[in-house]
Backbone of each chain as ProteinMPNN parsed JSONL, in Angstrom:
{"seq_chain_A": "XXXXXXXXXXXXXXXXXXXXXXXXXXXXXXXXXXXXXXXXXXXXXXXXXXXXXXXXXXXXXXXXXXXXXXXXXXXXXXXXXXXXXXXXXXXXXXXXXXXXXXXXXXXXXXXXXXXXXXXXXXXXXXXXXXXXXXXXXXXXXXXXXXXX", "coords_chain_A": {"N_chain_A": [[176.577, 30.416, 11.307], [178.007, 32.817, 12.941], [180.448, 34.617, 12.517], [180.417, 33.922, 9.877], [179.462, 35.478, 7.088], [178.756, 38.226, 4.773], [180.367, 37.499, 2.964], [183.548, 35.885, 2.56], [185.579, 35.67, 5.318], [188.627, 37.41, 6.949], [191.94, 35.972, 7.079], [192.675, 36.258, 9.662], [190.189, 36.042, 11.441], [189.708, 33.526, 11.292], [192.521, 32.75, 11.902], [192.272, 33.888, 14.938], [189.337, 32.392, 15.846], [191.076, 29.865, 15.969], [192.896, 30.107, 17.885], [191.941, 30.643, 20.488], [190.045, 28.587, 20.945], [191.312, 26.405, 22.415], [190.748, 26.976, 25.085], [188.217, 27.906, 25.319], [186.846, 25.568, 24.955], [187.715, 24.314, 27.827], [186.829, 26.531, 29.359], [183.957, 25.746, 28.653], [182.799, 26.924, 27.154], [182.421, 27.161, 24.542], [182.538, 24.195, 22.276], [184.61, 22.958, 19.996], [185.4, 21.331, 17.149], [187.755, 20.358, 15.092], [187.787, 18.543, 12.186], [189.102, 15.899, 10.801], [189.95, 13.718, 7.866], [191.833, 10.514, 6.96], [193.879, 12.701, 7.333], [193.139, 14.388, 6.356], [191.711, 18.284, 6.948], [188.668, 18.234, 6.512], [186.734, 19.761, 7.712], [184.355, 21.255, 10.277], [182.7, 20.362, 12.96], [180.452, 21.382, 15.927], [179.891, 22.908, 19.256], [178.546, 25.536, 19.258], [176.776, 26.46, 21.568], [175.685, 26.547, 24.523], [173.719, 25.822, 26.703], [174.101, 25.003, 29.95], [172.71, 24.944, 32.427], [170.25, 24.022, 31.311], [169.895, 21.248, 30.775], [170.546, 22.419, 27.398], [172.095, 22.251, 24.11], [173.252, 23.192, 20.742], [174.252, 22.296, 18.152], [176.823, 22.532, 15.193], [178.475, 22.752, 11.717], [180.477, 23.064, 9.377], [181.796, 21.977, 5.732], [183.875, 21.048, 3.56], [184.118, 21.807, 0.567], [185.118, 19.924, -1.409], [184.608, 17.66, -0.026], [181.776, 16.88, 0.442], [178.865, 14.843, -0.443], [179.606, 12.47, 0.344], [177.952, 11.74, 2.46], [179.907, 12.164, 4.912], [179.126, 14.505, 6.734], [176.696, 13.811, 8.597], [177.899, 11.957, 8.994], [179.409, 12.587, 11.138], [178.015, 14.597, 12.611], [176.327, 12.596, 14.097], [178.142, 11.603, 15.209], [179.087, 13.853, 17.301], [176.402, 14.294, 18.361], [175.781, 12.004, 19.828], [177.924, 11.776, 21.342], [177.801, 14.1, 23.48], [175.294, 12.972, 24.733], [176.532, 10.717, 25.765], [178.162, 12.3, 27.342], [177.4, 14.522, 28.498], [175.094, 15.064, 29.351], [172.411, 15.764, 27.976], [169.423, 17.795, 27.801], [168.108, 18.086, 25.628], [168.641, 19.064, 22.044], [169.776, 21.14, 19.349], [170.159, 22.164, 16.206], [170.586, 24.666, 14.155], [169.83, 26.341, 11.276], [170.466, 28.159, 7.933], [167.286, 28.75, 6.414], [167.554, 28.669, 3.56], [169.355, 26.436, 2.848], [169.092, 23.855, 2.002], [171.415, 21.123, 1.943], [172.613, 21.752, 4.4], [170.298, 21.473, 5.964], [169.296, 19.245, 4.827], [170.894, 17.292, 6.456], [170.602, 17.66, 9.346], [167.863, 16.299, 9.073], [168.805, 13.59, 8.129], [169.699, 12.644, 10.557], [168.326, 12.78, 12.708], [167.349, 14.763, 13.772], [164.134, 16.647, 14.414], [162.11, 19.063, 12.575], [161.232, 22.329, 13.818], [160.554, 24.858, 13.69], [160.156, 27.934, 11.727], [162.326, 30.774, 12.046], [161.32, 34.109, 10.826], [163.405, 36.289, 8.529], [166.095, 36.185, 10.449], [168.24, 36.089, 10.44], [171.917, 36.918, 8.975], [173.081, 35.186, 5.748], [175.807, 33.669, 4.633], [176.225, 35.555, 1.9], [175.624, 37.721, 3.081], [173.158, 38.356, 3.204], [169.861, 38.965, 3.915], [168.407, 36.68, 5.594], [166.132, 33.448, 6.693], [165.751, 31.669, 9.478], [165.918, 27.699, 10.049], [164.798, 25.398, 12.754], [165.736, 22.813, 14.485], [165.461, 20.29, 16.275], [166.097, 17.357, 18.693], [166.159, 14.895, 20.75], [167.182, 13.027, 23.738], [165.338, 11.039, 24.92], [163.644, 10.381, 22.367], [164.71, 8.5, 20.737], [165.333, 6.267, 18.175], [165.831, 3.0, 15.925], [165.878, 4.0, 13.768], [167.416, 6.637, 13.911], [169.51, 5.965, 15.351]], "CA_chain_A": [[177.721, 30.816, 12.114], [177.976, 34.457, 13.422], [181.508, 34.722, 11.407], [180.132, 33.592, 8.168], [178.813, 36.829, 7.205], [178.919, 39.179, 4.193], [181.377, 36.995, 2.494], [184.993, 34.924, 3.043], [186.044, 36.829, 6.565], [189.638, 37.394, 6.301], [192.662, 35.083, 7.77], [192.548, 36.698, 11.055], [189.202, 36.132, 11.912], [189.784, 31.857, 11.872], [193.635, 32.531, 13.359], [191.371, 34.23, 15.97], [188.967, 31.557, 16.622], [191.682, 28.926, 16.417], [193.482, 30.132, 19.082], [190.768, 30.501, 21.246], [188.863, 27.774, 20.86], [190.812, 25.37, 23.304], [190.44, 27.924, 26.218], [186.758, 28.207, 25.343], [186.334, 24.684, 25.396], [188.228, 24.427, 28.972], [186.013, 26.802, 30.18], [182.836, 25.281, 28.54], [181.772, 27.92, 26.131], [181.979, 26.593, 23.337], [182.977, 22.704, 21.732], [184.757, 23.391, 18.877], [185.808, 20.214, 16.504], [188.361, 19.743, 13.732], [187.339, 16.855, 11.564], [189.843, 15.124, 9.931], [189.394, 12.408, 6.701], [192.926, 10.277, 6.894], [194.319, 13.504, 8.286], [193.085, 16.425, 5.678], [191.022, 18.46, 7.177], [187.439, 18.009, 5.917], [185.271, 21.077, 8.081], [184.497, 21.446, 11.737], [181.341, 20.105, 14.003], [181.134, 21.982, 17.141], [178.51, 23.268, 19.673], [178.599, 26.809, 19.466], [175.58, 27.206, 22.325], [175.778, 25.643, 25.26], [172.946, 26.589, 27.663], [174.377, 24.054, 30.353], [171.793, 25.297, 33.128], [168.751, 23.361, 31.123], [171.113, 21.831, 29.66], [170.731, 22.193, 26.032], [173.165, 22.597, 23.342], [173.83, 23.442, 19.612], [175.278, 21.875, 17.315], [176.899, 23.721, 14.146], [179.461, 22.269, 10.98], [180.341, 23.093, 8.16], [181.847, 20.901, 5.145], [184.818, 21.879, 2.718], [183.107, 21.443, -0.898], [185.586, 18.611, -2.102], [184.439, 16.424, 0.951], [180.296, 17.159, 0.06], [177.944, 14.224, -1.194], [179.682, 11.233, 0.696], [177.525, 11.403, 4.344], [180.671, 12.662, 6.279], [178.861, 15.393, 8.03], [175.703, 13.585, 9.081], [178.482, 10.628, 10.336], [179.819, 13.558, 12.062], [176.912, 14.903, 13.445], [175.855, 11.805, 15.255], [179.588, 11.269, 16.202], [178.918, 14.925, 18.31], [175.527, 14.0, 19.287], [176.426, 10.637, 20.93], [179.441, 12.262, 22.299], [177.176, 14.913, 24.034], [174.603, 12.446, 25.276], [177.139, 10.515, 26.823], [179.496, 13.44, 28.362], [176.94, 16.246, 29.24], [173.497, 14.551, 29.868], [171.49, 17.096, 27.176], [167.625, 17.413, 27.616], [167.698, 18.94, 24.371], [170.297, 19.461, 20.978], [169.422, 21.732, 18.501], [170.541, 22.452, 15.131], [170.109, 25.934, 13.562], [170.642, 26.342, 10.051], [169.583, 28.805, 7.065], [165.901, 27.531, 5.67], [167.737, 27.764, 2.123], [170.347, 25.91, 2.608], [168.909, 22.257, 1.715], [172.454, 20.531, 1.971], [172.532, 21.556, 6.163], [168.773, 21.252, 6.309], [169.342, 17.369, 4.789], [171.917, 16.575, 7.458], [169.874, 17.699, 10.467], [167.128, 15.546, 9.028], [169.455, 12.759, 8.359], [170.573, 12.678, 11.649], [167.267, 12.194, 13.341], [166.118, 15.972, 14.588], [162.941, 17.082, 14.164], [161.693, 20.412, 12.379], [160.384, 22.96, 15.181], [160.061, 26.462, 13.185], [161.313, 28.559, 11.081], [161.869, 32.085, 12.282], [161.857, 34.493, 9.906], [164.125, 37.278, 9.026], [166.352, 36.33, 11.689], [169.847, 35.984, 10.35], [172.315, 37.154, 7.753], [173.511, 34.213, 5.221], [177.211, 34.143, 4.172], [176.694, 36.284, 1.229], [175.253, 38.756, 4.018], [171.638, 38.689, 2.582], [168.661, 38.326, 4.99], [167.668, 34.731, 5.6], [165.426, 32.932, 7.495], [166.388, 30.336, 10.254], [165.175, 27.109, 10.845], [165.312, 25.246, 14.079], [165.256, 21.381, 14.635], [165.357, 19.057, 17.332], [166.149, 16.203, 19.178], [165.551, 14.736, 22.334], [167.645, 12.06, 23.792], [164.58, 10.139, 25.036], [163.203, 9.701, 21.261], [166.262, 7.966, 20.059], [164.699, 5.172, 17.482], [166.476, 2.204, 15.391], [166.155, 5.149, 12.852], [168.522, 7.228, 14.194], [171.22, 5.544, 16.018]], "C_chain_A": [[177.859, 32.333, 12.085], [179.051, 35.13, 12.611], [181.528, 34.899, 9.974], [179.114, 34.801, 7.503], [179.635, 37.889, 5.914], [180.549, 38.919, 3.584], [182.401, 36.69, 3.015], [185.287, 36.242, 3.858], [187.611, 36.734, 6.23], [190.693, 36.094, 6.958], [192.114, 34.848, 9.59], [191.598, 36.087, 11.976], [189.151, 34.107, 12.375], [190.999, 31.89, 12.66], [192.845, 32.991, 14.723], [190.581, 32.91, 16.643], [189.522, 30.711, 16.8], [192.414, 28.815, 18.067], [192.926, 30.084, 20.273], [189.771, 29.802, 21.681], [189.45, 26.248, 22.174], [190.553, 26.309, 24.678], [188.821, 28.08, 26.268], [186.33, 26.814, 25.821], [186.631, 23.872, 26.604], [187.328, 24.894, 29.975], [184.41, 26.439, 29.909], [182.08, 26.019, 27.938], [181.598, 28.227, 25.254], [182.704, 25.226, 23.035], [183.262, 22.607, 20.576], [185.298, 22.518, 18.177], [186.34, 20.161, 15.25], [187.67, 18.276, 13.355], [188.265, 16.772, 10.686], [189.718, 13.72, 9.402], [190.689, 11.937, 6.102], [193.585, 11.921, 6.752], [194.22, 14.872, 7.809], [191.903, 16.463, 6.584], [189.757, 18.629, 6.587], [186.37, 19.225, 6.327], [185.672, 20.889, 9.628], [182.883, 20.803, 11.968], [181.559, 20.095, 15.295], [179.693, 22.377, 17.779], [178.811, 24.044, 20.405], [177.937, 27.276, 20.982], [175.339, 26.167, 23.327], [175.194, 26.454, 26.897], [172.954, 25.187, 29.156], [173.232, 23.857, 31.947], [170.278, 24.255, 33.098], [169.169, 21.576, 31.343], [170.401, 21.509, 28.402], [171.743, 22.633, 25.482], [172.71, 22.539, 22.042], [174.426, 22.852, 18.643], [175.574, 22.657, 16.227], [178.218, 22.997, 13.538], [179.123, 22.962, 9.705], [181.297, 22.018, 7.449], [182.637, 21.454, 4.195], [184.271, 21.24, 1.26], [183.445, 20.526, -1.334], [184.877, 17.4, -1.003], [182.729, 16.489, 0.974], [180.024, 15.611, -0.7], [178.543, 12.443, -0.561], [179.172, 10.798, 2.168], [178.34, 11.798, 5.274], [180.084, 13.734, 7.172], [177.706, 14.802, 8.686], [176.841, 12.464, 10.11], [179.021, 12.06, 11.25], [179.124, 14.431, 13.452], [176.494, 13.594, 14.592], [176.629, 11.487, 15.876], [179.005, 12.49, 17.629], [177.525, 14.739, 18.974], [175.794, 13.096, 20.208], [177.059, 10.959, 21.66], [178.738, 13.032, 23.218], [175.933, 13.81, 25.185], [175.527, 11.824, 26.089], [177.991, 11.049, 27.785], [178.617, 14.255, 28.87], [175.63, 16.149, 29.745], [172.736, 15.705, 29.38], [170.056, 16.471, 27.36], [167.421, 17.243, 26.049], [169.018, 19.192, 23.228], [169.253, 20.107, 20.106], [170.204, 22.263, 17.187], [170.05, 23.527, 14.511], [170.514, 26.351, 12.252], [169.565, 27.529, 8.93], [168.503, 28.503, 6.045], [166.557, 27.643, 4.387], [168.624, 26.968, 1.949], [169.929, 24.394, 2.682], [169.897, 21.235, 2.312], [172.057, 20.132, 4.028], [171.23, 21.283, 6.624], [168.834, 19.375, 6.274], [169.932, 16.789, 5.725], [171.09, 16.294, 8.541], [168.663, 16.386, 10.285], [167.247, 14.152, 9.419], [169.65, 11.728, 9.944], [169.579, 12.081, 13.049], [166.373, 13.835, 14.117], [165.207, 16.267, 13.749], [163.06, 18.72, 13.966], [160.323, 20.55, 13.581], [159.541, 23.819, 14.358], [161.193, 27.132, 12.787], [161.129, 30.401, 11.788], [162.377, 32.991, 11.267], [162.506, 35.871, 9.385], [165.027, 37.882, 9.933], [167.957, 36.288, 11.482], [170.602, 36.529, 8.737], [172.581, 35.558, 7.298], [175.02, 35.006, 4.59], [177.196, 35.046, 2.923], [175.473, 37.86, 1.828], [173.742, 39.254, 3.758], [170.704, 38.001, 3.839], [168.133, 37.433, 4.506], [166.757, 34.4, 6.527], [166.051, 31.922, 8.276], [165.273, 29.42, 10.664], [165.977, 26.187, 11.84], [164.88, 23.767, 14.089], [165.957, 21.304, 15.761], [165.763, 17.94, 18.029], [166.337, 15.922, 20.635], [166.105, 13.319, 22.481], [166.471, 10.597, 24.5], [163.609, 9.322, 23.863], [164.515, 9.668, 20.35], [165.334, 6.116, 19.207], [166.072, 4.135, 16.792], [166.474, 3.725, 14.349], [167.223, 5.937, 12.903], [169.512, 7.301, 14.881], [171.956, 5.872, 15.317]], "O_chain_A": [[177.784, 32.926, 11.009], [178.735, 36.154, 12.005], [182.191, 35.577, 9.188], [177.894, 34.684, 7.628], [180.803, 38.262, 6.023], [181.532, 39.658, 3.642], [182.495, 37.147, 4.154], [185.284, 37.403, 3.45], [187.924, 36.018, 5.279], [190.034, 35.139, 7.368], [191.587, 33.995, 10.304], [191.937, 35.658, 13.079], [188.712, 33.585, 13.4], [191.023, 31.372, 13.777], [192.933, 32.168, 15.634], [190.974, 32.401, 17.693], [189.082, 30.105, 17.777], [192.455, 27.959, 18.95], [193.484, 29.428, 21.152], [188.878, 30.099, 22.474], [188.699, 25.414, 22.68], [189.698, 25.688, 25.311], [188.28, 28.383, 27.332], [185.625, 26.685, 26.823], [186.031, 22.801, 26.698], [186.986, 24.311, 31.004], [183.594, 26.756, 30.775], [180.854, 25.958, 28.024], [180.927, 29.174, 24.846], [183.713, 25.144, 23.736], [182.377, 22.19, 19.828], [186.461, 22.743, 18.515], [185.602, 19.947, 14.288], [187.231, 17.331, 14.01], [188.286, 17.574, 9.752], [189.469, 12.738, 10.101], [191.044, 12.456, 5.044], [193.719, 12.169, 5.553], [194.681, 15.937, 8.22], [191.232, 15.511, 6.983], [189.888, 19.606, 5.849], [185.445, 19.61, 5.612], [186.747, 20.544, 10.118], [182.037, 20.852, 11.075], [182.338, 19.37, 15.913], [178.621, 22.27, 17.183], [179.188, 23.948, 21.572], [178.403, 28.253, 21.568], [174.863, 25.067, 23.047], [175.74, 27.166, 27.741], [171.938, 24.516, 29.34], [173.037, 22.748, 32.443], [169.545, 23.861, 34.005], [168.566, 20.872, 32.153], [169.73, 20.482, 28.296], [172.457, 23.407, 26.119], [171.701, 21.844, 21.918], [175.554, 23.319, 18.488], [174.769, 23.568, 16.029], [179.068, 22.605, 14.337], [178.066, 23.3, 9.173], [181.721, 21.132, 8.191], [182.185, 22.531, 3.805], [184.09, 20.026, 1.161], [182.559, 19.83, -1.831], [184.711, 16.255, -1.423], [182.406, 15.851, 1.976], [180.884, 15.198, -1.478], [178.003, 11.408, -0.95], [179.651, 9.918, 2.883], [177.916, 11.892, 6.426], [180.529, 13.858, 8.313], [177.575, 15.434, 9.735], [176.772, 12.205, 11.311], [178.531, 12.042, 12.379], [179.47, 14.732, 14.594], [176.403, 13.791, 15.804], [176.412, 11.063, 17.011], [178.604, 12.068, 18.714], [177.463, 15.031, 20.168], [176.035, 13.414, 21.373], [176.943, 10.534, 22.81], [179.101, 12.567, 24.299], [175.879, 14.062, 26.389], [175.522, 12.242, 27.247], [178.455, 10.494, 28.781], [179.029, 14.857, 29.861], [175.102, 17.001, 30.46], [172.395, 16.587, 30.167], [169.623, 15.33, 27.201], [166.715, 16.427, 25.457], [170.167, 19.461, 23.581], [168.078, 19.742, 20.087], [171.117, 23.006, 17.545], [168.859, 23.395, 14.231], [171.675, 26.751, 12.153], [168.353, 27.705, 9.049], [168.792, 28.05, 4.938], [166.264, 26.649, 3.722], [168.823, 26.652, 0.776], [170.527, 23.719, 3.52], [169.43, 20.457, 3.143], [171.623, 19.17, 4.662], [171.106, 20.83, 7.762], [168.58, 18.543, 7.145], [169.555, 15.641, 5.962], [170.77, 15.146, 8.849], [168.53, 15.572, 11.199], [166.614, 13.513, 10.258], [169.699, 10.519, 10.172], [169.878, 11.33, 13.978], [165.299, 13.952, 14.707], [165.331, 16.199, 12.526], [163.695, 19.502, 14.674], [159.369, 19.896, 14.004], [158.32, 23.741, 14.224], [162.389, 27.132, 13.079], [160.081, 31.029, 11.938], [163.514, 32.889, 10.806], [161.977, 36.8, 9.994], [165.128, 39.056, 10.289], [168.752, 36.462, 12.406], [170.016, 36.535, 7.655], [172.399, 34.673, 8.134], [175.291, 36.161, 4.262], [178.339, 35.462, 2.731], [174.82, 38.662, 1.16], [173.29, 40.353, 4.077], [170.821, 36.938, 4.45], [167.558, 37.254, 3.433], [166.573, 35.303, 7.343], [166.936, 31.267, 7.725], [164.226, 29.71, 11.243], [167.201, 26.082, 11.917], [163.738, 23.485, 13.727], [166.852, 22.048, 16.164], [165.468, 17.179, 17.108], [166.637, 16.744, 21.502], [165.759, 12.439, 21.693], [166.818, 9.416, 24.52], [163.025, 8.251, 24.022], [165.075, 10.465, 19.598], [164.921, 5.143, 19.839], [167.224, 4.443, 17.098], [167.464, 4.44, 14.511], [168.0, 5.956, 11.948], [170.27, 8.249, 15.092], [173.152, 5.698, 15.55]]}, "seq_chain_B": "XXXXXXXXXXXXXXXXXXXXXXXXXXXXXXXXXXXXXXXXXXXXXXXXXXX", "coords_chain_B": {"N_chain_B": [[168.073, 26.465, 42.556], [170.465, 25.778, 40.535], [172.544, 28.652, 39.54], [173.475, 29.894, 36.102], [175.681, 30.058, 35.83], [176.639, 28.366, 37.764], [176.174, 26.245, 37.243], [177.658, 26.3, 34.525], [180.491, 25.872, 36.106], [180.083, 23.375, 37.5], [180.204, 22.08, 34.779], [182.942, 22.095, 33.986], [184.403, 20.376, 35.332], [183.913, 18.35, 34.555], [184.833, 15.463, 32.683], [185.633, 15.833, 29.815], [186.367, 13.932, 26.458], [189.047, 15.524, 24.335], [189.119, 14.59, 21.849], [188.507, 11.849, 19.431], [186.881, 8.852, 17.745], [185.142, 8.636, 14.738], [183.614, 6.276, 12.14], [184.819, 6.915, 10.065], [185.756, 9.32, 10.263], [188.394, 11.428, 12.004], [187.895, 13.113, 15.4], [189.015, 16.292, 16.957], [189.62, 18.444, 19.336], [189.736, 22.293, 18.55], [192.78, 23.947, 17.367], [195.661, 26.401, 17.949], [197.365, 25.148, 15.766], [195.681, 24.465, 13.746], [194.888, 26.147, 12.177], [195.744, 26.962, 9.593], [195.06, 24.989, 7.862], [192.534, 25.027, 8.227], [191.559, 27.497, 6.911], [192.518, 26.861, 4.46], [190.506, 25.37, 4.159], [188.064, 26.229, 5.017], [187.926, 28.377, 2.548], [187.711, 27.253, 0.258], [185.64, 26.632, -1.184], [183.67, 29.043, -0.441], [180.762, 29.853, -1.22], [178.972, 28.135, -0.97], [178.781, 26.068, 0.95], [178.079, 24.358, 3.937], [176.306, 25.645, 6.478]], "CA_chain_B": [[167.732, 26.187, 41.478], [171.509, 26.455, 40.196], [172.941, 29.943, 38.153], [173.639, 29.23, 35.285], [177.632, 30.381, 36.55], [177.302, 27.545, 38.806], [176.158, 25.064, 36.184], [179.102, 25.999, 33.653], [181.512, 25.757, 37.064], [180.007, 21.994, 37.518], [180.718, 21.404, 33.524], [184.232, 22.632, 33.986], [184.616, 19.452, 36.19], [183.351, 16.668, 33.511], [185.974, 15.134, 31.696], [185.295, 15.209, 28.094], [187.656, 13.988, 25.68], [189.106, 16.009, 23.6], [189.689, 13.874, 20.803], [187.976, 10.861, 19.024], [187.29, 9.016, 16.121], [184.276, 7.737, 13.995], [184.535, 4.925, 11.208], [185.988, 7.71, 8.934], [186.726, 10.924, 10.868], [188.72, 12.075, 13.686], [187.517, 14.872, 15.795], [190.211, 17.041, 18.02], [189.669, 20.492, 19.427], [190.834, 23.028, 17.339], [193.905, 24.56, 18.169], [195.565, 27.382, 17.148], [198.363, 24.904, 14.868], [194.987, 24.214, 12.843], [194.491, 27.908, 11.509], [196.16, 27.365, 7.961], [194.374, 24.153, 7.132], [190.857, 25.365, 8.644], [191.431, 28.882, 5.937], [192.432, 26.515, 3.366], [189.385, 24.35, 3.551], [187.127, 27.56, 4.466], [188.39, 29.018, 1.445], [187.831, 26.114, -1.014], [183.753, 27.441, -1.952], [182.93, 30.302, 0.341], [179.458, 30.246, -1.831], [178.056, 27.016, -0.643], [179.3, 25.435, 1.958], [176.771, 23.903, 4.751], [175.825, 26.462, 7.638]], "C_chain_B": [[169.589, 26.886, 41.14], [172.083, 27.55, 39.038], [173.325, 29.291, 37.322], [175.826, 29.484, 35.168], [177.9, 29.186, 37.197], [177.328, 26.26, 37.65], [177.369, 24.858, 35.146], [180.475, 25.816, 34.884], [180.976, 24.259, 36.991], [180.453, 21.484, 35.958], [182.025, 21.87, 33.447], [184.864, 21.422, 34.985], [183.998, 17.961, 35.181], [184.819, 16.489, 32.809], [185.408, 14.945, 29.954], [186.255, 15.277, 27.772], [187.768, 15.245, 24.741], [189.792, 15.656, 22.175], [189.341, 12.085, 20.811], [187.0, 10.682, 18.162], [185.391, 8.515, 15.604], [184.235, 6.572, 12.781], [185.52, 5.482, 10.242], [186.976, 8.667, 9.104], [187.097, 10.925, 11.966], [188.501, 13.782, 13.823], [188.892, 15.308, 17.069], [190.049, 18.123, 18.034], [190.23, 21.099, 18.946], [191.84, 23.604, 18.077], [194.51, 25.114, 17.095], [196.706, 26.73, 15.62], [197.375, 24.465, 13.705], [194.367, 25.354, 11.993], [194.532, 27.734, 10.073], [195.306, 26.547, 7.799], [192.69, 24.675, 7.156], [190.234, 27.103, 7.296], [191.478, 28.298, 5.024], [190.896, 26.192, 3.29], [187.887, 25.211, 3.749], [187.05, 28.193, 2.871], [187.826, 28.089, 0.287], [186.17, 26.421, -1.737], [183.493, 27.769, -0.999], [181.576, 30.003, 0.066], [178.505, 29.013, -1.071], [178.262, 26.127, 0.056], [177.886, 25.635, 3.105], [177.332, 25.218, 6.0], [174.952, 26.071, 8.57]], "O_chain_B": [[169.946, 28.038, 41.39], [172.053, 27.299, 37.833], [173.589, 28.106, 37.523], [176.764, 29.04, 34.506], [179.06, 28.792, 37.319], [178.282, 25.55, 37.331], [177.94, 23.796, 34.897], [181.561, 25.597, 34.346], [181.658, 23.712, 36.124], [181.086, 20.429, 35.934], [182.185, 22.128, 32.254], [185.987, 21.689, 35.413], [183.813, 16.781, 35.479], [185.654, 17.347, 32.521], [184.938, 14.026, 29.284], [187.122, 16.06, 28.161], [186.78, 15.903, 24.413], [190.697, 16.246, 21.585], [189.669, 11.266, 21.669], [186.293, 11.583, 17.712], [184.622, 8.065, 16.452], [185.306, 5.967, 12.744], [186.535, 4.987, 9.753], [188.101, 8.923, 8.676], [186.432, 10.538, 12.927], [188.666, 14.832, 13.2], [189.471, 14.535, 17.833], [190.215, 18.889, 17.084], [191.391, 20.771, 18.701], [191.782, 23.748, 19.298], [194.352, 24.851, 15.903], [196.906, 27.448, 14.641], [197.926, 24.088, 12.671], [193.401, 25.245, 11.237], [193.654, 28.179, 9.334], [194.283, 27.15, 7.476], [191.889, 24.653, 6.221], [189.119, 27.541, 7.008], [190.656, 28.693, 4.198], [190.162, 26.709, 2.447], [186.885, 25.062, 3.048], [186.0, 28.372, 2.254], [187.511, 28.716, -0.724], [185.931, 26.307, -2.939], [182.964, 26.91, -0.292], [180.937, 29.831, 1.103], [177.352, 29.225, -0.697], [177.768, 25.075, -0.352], [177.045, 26.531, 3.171], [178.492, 25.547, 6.251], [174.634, 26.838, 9.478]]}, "name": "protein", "num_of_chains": 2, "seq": "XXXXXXXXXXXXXXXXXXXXXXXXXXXXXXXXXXXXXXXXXXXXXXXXXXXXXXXXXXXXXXXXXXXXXXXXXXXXXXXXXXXXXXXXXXXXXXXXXXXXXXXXXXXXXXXXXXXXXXXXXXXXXXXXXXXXXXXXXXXXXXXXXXXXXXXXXXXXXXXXXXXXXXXXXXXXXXXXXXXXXXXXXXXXXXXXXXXXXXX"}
């Protein structure tokens, strides 16, 4: 996430995207998703990148540390994929995440996309240190019993 | 071959919900009355939280 950068950003910077985010997703330029777990909030799964032309899209969550290790973001993830396949008709979804981050790397896997490539040297990581990004996949025509 | 101006003008005409559930979670566009909770639960491990 472009935000997440060179440590905890300050208040502002989420009152900012809150406010903004249903106007964005009005005009279609970004899909931005509270997730709520009986009604705390748990993280967000949203799709930052929305190249509606091809169309492909983005997906992007994060996960509040107490709510980690019980599958809620992978159910989450396929909640927003599904939701996308049936609302926006995507060729293409993509997931972009930092190659060390295992946790978001496991989800994407989870979930059913495929590793593309990693590019490298291509992004900061939240404690603003150069990372590498990798890039997975999925394609609503290889949809298996696997990853419904 | 349509701009890609015209293409987000045709997705500005889809109805997507904005709000619905899975077996555990509900999703709902953020809005700006979700600011405090979204800082709390940012806030809760900065260090390792999925990206």
């Amino acid at each position: 996430m472009p935000w997440a950068k060179n440590g905890i950003p300050p208040k502002s910077v989420t009152v900012d995207f809150a406010n903004k985010a249903l106007s964005r997703f009005k005009a279609r330029e970004d899909l931005s998703f509270v997730l709520r777990e009986q009604h705390q909030v748990v993280g967000t799964c949203s799709v930052p990148r929305l190249a509606w032309e091809v169309p492909v899209f983005e997906i992007g969550y994060w996960l509040r540390a107490s709510a980690r290790g019980r599958g809620l973001m992978t159910e989450a993830v396929i909640g927003l994929r599904d939701y996308l396949v049936q609302y926006c008709n995507p060729l293409r979804l993509e997931i972009r995440c930092d190659s060390a981050n295992a946790a978001s790397r496991s989800v994407a896997v989870r979930t059913g996309f495929l590793e593309e490539a990693t590019i490298r040297k291509s992004r900061r990581n939240n404690q603003g240190k150069l990372a590498d990004e990798t890039i997975y996949a999925w394609f609503p025509e290889e949809i298996t019993e696997v990853n419904r | 071959m349509k701009s890609e101006q015209e293409c987000r003008e045709a997705a500005m005409k889809l109805e997507l919900p904005q709000m619905w559930s899975t077996r555990r979670l509900s999703f709902r566009i953020v809005t700006r009355e979700d600011a405090d909770e979204l800082y709390e639960a940012l806030c809760e491990d900065w260090t390792d939280f999925l990206l």
